[in-house]
TORVEX-465564 format. One record per residue (C-alpha): x, y, z; residue in one letter. Coordinates in steps of 0.2 Angstrom, whole numbers, padded with zeros to 4 digits, always signed. Layout:
<atoms>
XYZa;...
</atoms>
This chain:
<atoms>
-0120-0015-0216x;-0118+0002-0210x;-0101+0004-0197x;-0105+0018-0184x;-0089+0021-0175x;-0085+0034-0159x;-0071+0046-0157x;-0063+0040-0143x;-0045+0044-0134x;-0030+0039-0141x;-0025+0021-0139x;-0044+0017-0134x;-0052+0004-0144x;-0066+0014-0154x;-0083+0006-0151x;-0092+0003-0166x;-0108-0002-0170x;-0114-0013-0186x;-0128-0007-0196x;-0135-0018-0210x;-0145-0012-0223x;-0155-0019-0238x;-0159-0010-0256x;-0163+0010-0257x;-0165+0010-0238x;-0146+0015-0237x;-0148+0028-0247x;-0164+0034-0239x;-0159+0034-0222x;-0143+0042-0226x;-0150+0056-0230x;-0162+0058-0213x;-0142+0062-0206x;-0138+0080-0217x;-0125+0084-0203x;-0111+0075-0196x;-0116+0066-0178x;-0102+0072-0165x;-0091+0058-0164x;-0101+0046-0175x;-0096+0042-0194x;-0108+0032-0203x;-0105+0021-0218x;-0118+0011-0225x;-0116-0003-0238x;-0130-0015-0246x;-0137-0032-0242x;-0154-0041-0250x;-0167-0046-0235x;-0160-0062-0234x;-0142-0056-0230x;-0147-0045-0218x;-0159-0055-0211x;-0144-0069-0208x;-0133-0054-0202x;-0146-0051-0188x;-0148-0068-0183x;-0128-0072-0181x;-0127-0054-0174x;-0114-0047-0186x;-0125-0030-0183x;-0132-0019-0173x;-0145-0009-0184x;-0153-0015-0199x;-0166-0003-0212x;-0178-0015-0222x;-0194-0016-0228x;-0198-0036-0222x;-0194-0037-0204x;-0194-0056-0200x;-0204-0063-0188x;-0194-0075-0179x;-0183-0063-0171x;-0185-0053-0157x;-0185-0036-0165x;-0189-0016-0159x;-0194-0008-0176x;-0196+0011-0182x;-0205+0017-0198x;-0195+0028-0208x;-0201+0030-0227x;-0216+0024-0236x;-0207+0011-0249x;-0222+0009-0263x;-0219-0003-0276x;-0227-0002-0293x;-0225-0008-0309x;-0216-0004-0321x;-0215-0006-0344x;-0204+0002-0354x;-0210+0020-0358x;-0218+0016-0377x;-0226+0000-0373x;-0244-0001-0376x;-0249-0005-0358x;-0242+0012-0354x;-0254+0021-0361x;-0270+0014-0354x;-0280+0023-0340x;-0282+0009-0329x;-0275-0011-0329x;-0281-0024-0320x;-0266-0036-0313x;-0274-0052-0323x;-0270-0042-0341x;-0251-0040-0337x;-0247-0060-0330x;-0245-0063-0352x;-0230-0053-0350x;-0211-0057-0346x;-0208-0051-0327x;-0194-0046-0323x;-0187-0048-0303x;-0174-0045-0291x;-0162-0061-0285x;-0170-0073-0275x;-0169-0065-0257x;-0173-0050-0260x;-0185-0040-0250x;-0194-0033-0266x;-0196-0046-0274x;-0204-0056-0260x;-0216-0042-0255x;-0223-0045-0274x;-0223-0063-0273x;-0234-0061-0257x;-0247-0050-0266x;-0248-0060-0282x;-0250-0076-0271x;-0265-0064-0260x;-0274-0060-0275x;-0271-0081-0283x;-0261-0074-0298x;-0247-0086-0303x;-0234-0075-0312x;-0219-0080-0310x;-0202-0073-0317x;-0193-0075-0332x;-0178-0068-0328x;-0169-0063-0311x;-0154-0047-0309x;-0145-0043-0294x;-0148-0024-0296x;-0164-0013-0295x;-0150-0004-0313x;-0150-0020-0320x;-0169-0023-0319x;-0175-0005-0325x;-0160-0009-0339x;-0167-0024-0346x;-0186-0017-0343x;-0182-0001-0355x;-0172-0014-0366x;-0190-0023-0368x;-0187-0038-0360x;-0202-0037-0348x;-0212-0029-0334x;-0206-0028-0317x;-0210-0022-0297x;-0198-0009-0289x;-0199+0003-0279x;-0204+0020-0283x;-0190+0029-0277x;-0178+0017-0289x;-0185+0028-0302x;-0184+0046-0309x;-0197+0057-0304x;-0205+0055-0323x;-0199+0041-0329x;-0202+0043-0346x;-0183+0052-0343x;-0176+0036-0341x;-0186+0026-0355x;-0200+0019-0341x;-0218+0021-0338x;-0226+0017-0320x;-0243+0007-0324x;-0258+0011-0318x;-0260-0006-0311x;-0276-0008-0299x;-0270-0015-0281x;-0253-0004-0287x;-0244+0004-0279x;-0242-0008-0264x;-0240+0000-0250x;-0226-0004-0240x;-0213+0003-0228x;-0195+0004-0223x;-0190+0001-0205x;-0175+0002-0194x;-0173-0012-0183x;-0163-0020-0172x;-0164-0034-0157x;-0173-0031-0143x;-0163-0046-0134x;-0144-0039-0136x;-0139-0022-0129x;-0133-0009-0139x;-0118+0000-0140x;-0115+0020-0137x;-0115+0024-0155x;-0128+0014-0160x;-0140+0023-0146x;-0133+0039-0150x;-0139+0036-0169x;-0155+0028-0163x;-0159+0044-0153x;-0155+0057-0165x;-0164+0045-0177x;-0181+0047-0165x;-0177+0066-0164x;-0178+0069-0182x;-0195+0058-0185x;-0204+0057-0169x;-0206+0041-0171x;-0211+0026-0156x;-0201+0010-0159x;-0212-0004-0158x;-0208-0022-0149x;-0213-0040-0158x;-0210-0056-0153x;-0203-0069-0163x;-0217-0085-0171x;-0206-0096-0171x;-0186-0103-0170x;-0189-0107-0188x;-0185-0095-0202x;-0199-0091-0213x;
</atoms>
C-alpha cells in the first residue's frame, strides 16, 4: 500500500490516495519517481497478490503494481517492467554448472516457494501445471530473503524474480540455471479500477507515471463475480 497525499491549505483535509503494491514492484516503481512530485509524497509498503488483490476488491486503494492482475475486477492496467522469473541453485551445486537443463531434470529436487498467495509463486505454479510437471514445494517463506537464504543454505531450488537477485549472483552464493522455458516472461503493472473514480493525487501520479513511460493503459472486464 503506497499513501499519496496533496499539499493542501491549512486546516484542509489532505486528499490522499491509497496505493497497494505486491513484492519488488514497490521498489521498482519507486524508482520511476527520482524527483519529488509538487505536492505529492509517496510512500509504498508490501502486500502478496492475494492482499492486494482483497485490498482492490474492498477498495482500501487506489493504485495497485503487480505482476497477476485478477480477472474479475474491472481493472485499467499499464505495463511498467519486464518481471522475468528464473530458477535459481545455490552457486556450487552441480546443476549450476551445466549448459542447458530441461525442467523434468530439476522436479527430484527440494523447491523452494514464496507463501501461499503470492504472485510469484502462482505464476510458477501456472507454468509447471502448462507444461504437466507436478513439482510441488517443500518448504514455503514469507520473504523473496528468506527464500535466496535457505536456497544458498542448500535446502533447495527455487523461482524469483530476476531482480530479487544481484547482478552475478554467485556474489551472494546463487547460480541462475539455464532452465529451458526459463526465464518466464512476465510483467509488472499498475492498476487500478476502472469503475471508481480517482482522486487528484492519484491522477496526478498516473499522469506523470504515463509521462515517464509513454505507456497506453488498457481496459479488461471482469470473467466472473467469482474470485479465481
Amino acid at each position: 500500500m503506497c499513501r499519496v497525499s496533496a499539499c493542501t491549505p491549512p486546516c484542509a483535509a489532505p486528499p490522499t490516495s491509497e496505493i497497494a503494491s505486491s513484492s519488488c514492484a514497490a521498489t521498482s516503481a519507486a524508482r520511476r519517481w527520482p524527483t519529488p512530485l509538487p505536492g505529492i509524497d509517496i510512500a509504498l509498503a508490501v502486500e502478496n497478490r492475494d492482499a492486494v488483490v482483497a485490498r482492490l476488491e474492498r477498495g482500501d486503494d487506489e493504485l495497485a503494481a503487480m505482476m497477476l492482475p485478477p480477472a474479475h475486477l474491472p481493472l485499467a492496467r499499464w505495463p511498467f517492467l519486464k518481471n522475468p522469473l528464473v530458477i535459481i541453485a545455490p552457486a556450487g551445486h552441480a546443476l549450476a554448472r551445466r549448459r542447458r537443463l530441461k525442467l523434468t531434470e530439476l522436479t527430484g529436487e527440494p523447491l523452494l516457494a514464496r507463501e501461499a498467495g503470492s504472485g510469484t509463486r502462482a505464476a510458477a505454479e501456472r507454468a509447471f501445471t502448462a507444461r504437466g510437471i507436478e513439482w510441488r514445494p517443500r518448504m514455503a517463506l514469507g520473504s523473496n530473503e528468506a527464500v535466496k537464504h535457505a536456497v544458498r543454505a542448500g535446502r533447495g531450488l527455487a523461482v524469483l524474480s530476476r531482480h530479487t537477485l544481484a547482478h552475478d549472483p554467485a556474489g551472494e552464493g546463487l547460480a541462475a540455471l539455464r532452465v529451458a522455458g526459463f526465464p518466464l516472461r512476465r510483467q509488472w503493472h499498475l492498476v487500478w479500477r476502472q469503475d471508481r473514480a480517482l482522486s487528484l493525487p492519484a491522477r496526478t501520479l498516473l499522469d506523470d507515471f504515463r509521462a515517464r513511460l509513454h505507456v497506453k493503459a488498457r481496459v479488461t472486464s471482469p470473467r466472473s463475480p467469482t474470485r479465481p
